[in-house]
RODO-640532 format. One record per residue (C-alpha): x, y, z. Coordinates in steps of 0.001 Angstrom, whole numbers, plus 500000, padded with zeros to 6 digits. Layout:
<nodes>
XYZ
...
</nodes>
This chain:
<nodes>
463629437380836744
463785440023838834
465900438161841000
468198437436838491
468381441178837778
469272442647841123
470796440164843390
474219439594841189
475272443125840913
474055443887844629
476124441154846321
478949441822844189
479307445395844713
478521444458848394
481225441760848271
483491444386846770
482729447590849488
483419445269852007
487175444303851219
487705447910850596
486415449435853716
488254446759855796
491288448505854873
490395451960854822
488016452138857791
488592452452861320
487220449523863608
484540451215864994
483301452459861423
483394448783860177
481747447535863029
478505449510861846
479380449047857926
479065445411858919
475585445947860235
474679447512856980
476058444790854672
473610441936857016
470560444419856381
471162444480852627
472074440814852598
468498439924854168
466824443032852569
465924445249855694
468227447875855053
465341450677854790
464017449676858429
468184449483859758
468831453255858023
465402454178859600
466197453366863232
470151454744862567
470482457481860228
468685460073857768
469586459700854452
470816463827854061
472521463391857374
476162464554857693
476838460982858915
475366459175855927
478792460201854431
480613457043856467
477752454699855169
478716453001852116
475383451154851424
472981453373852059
471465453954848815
471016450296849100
467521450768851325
465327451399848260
466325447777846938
465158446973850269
461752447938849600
461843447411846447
462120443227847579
459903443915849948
457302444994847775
457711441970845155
456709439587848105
454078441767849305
452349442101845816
453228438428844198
451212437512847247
448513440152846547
447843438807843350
447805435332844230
445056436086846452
443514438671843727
443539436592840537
444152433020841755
442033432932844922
439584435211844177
439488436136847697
440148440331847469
438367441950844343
440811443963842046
440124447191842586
442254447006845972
444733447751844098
443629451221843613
442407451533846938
446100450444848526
447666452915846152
445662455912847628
445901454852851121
449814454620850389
450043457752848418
448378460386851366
450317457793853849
453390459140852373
452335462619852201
450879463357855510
452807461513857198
455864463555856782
453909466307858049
453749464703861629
457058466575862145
457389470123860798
460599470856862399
463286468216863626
464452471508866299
461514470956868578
461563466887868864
462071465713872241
464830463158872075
463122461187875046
459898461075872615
460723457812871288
457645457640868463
458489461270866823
461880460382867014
460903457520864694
458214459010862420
461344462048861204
461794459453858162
458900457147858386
457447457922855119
460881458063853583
462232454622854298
459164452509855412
457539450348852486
453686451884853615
455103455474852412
456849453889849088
454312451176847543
452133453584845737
455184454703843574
455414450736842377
451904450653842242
451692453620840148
453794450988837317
452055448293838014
448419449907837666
450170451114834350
451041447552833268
447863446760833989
445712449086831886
448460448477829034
448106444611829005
444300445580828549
444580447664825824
443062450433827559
444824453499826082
443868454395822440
446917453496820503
445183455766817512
446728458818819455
447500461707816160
451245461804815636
451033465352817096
449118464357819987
452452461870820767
454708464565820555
452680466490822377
452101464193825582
455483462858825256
457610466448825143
454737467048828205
455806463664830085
459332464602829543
459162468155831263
457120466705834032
460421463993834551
462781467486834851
460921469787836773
461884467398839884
465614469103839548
463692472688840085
462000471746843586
463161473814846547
464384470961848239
464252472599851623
460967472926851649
459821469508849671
458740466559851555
459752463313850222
458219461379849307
454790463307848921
452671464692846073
455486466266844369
456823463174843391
453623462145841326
454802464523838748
457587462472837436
455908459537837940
452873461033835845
456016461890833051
457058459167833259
453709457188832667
453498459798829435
456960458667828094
455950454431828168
452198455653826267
453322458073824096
457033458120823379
457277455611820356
459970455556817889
458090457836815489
458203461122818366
461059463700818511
461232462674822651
461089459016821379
464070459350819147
466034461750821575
465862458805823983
466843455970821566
470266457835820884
472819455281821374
474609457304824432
471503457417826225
470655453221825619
474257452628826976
473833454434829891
470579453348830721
471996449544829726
474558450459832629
472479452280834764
471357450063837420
475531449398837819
476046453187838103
473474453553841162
475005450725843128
478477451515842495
478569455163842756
477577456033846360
480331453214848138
482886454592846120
482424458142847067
481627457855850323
484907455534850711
486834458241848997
485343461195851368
486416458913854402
488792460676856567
488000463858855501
489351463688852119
488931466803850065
487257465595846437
488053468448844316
486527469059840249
489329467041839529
488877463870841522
485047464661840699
486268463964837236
488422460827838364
485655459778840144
482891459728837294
485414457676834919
486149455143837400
482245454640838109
481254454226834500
483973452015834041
483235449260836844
479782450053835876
480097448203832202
482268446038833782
479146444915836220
476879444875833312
478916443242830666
480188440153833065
478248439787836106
474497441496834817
474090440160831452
475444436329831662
473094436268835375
470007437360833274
470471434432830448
469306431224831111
471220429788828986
474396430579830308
473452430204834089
470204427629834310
467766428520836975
468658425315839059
472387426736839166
471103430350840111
</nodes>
């Protein structure tokens, strides 16, 4: 399933960047953009923007598929956990409360981590392992796991029944409008001086944890989110993230100035191609009846 739900739309767009840059880019920038479109292909495009670039790096402007290297571990960590659980609740062989332990090991993994460099200005380039720890935490799957294991620890305490669904309708509101402020306050971080990923980002995660308990139909949050602007976009959604970085970083190539009004141009074009991704290539890939699992 979840194949079915990311690979269609991620070759495609792939497929699509591609053609593009072979015409707008200059051979030595489509050497490298080839590069990228193998790691995304085989799903190693965190470790290939670890070793090459940082993600707020002035050159991750000529670098199409970038955004692509949290699908990366996103794959990575649907092999490493289908195989966990095998081995948890098929084998018998690790007791379930590893779960919780990887989580925490991951979580201060990704926090302290980043603090093995303080300041990029003092690393040595001839000091080959600081060189490589600057974005350890940031692309490598050991620094990201606990943020899927945060949702799957959810799933599991929800498939158990383990959260009093007798909540008051005020307490909903309450934890919901609560889970919902948590998700915002990430836009008010001094991003200077955040680490990510680190503590800080348990706080949305936390909101967002609040929204799936508590934000029911019968909520103010609950009915704020089932507006039918909001459903569309989050229907598109997964469209709009692969779609929107190749396009403007193809249309900042060469130094082209993107002014409010090609901003403008820029946000149309993206929602478009967007619905177009999710209403031909998304939706008919996710129905087994229209495309059996043999054929896929």
């Amino acid at each position: 399933r979840r194949a079915r739900r990311i690979l269609p739309a991620l070759f495609t767009v792939t497929l699509f960047s591609l053609i593009f840059s072979v015409f707008i880019m200059r051979d030595d920038s489509l050497e490298l953009f080839s590069r990228q479109v193998f790691s995304v292909i085989f799903f190693i495009s965190n470790f290939y923007f670890w070793k090459n670039s940082g993600y707020f790096n002035p050159n991750s402007e000529v670098q199409p598929l970038l955004h692509t290297w949290s699908l990366s571990v996103e794959e990575q960590f649907y092999i490493i956990f289908s195989l966990l659980f095998f081995l948890i609740y098929k084998k018998k062989l690790i007791p379930k409360n590893f779960i919780l332990i990887l989580f925490f090991l991951s979580l201060f993994l990704s926090q302290f981590s980043g603090y093995m460099i303080s300041d990029e200005t003092n690393i040595k380039n001839d000091n080959f392992l600081l060189n490589q720890s600057i974005y350890f935490s940031f692309y490598s799957p050991l620094g990201r796991f606990w943020e899927f294991l945060f949702g799957s620890i959810i799933a599991i305490y929800q498939s158990k029944k383990l959260i009093n669904k007798t909540v008051s309708s005020l307490s909903k509101n309450i934890l919901s409008l609560v889970g919902f402020i948590f998700i915002l306050l990430i836009f008010f971080f001094d991003k200077e001086n955040v680490i990510s990923p680190s503590f800080f980002l348990f706080l949305p995660l936390f909101g967002v944890f609040l929204l799936i308990f508590f934000a029911d139909a019968s909520t103010i949050i609950g009915k704020f989110l089932s507006q039918k602007v909001l459903v569309f976009i989050g229907k598109i959604s997964y469209s709009i993230y692969l779609i929107h970085f190749p396009i403007i970083v193809l249309a900042k190539y060469n130094n082209f100035d993107i002014t409010n009004k090609y901003k403008l141009l820029i946000f149309f074009i993206v929602i478009f191609f967007s619905y177009l991704s999710w209403r031909y290539i998304e939706k008919p890939f996710r129905n087994k009846k229209v495309i059996s699992n043999k054929n896929f």
